[in-house]
C-alpha positions in Angstrom: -52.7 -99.4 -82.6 -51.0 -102.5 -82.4 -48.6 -103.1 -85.5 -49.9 -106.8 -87.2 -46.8 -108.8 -88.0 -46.7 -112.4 -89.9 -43.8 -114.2 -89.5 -42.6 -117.4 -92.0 -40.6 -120.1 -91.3 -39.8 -123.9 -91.1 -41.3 -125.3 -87.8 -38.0 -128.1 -87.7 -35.5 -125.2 -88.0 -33.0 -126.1 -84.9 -32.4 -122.2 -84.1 -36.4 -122.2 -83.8 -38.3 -125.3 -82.1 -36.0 -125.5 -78.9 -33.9 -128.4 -79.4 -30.3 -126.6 -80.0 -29.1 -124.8 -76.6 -28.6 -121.7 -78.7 -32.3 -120.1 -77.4 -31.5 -116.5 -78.2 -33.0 -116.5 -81.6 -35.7 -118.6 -80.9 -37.0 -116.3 -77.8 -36.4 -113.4 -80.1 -39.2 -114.3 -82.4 -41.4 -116.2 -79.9 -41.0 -114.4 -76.8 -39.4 -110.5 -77.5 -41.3 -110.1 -80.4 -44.7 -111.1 -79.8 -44.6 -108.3 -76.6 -44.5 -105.3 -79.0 -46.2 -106.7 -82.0 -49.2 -108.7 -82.9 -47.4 -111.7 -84.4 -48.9 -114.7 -86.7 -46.7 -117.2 -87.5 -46.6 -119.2 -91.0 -45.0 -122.4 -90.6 -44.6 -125.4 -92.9 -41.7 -127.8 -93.8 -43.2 -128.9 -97.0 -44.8 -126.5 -98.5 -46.5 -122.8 -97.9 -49.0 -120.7 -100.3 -49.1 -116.8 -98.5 -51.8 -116.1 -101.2 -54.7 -116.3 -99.2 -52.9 -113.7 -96.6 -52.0 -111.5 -99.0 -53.2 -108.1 -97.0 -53.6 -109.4 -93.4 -50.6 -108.1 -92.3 -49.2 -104.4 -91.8 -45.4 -106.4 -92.7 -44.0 -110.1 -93.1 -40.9 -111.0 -91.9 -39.0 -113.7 -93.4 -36.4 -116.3 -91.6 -33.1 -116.8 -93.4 -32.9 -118.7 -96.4 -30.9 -121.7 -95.4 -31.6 -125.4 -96.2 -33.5 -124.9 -92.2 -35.2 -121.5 -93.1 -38.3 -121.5 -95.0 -40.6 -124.5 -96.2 -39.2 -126.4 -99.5 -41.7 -124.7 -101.7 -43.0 -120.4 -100.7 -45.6 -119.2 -102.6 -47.2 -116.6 -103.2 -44.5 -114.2 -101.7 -44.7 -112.0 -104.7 -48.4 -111.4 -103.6 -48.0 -109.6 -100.5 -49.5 -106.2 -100.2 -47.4 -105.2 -96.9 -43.4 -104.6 -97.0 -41.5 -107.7 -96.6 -38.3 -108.2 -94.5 -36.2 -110.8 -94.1 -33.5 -112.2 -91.2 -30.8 -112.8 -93.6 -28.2 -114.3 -91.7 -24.5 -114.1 -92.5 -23.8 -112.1 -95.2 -20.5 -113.8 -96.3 -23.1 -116.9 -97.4 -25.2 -114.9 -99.8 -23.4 -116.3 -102.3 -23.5 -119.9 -101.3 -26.5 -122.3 -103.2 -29.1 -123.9 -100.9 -29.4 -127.7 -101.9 -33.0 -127.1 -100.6 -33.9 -124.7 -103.1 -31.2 -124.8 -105.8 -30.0 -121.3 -105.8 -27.7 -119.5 -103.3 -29.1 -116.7 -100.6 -29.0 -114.1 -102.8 -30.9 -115.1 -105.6 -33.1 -115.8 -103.5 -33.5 -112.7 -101.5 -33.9 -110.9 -105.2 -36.3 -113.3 -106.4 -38.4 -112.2 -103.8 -37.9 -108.9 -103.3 -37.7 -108.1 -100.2 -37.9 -104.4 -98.8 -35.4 -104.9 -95.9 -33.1 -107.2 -94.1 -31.9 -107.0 -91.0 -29.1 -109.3 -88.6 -27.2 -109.1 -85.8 -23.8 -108.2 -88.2 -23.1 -104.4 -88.3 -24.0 -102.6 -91.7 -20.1 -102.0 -92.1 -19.9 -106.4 -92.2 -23.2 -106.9 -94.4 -22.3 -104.2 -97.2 -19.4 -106.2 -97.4 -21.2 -108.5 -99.3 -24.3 -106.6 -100.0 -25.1 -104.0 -102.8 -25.6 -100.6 -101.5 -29.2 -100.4 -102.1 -30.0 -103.3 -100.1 -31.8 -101.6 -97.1 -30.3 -103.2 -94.0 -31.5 -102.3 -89.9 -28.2 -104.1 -87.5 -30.3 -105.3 -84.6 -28.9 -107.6 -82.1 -30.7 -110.2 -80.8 -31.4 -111.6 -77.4 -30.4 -108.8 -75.4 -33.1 -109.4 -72.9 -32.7 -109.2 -69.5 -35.2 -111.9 -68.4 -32.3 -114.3 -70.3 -29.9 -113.6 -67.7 -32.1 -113.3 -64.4 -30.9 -117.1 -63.5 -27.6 -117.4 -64.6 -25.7 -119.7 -62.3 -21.9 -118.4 -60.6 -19.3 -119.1 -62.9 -17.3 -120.9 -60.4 -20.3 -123.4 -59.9 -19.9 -124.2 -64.2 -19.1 -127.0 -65.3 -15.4 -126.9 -66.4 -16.1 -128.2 -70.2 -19.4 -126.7 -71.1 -18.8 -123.0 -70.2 -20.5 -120.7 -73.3 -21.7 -123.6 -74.6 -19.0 -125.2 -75.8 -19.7 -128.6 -76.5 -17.6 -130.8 -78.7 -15.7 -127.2 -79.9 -14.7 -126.5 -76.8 -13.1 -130.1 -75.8 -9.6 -130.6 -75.3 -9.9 -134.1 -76.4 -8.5 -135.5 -79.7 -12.4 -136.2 -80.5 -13.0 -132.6 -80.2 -10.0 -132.0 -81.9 -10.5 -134.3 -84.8 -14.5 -132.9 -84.8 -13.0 -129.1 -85.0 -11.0 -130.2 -87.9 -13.5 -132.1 -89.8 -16.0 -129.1 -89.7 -13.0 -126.2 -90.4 -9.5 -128.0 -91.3 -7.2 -125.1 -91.8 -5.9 -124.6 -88.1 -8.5 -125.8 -85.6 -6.5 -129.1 -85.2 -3.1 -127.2 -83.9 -5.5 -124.0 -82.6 -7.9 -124.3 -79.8 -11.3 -122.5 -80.6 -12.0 -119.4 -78.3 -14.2 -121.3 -76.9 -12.1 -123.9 -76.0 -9.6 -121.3 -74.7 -12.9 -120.0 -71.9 -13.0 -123.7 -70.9 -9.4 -123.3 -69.1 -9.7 -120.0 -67.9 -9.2 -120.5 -64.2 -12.5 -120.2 -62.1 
């Protein structure tokens, strides 16, 4: 028997509708999943009722509740007969309030309820920040060999966008000055680790 899945999110999310270059948690959910689960996805910027779907499923998972997550108004949530888990992201942002929904991660993630969360952090990392009766599964994403099957020789890489490095891996004093903008402690004066691969020799 086929386990029935539904799956919520926001259709815009950048880590979901293919227009960032980080793919790996968009073919998770779209690709990996659907091949050992029958998954239906709930998707809505706006806003999203679950009511009507309140015992189709044998489990929901949730996206992450950032501003990119879920739709501006979830409903309904408290009405689902399955067990409900969410992708909750980093945990060292629990704490942080969502513009979108005026409350931080965790309040969130309470409100609702959910049974289970799981990320890509190690259970040591997310009971960091995470009460101890928080059930939590570490399961890293994107470990799929189909991902890898065409990857070019590193020698044949383009010098300033190996591991996608983008503006935080230039050298430049834009890339600087963007590094420090996002994170000004020492980004100006310290290279990111990405920007550090960019020089390795090939």
């Amino acid at each position: 028997m086929t386990l029935s899945l539904g799956f919520v999110h926001r259709p815009s999310n950048p880590y979901l509708n293919g227009k960032r270059a980080q793919v790996n948690i968009r073919k998770f959910f779209f690709d990996a999943l659907p091949q050992v689960a029958d998954v239906t996805f709930y998707g809505d910027d706006t806003r999203l009722d679950l009511t009507p779907h309140a015992d189709k499923h044998d489990a929901w998972i949730f996206f992450d509740g950032v501003a990119w997550g879920w739709p501006d108004a979830l409903l309904g949530v408290d009405k689902l007969k399955a067990p409900k888990v969410c992708f909750c992201g980093d945990p060292h942002g629990f704490d942080k309030v969502c513009p979108t929904y005026g409350r931080s991660k965790r309040q969130m993630f309470e409100e609702f309820a959910f049974d289970a969360y799981f990320y890509q952090h190690s259970r040591t990392y997310f009971y960091r920040f995470a009460p101890a009766t928080w059930r939590y599964w570490w399961i890293p994403y994107a470990v799929d060999a189909e991902l890898y099957r065409e990857v070019r020789p590193w020698r044949d890489r383009r010098s300033d966008k190996v591991l996608l490095t983008g503006v935080l891996g230039s050298q430049s004093a834009t890339g600087r000055g963007t590094r420090w903008s996002r994170t000004p402690s020492a980004s100006w004066v310290s290279p990111s680790p990405r920007g550090c691969a960019a020089r390795c020799p090939r």
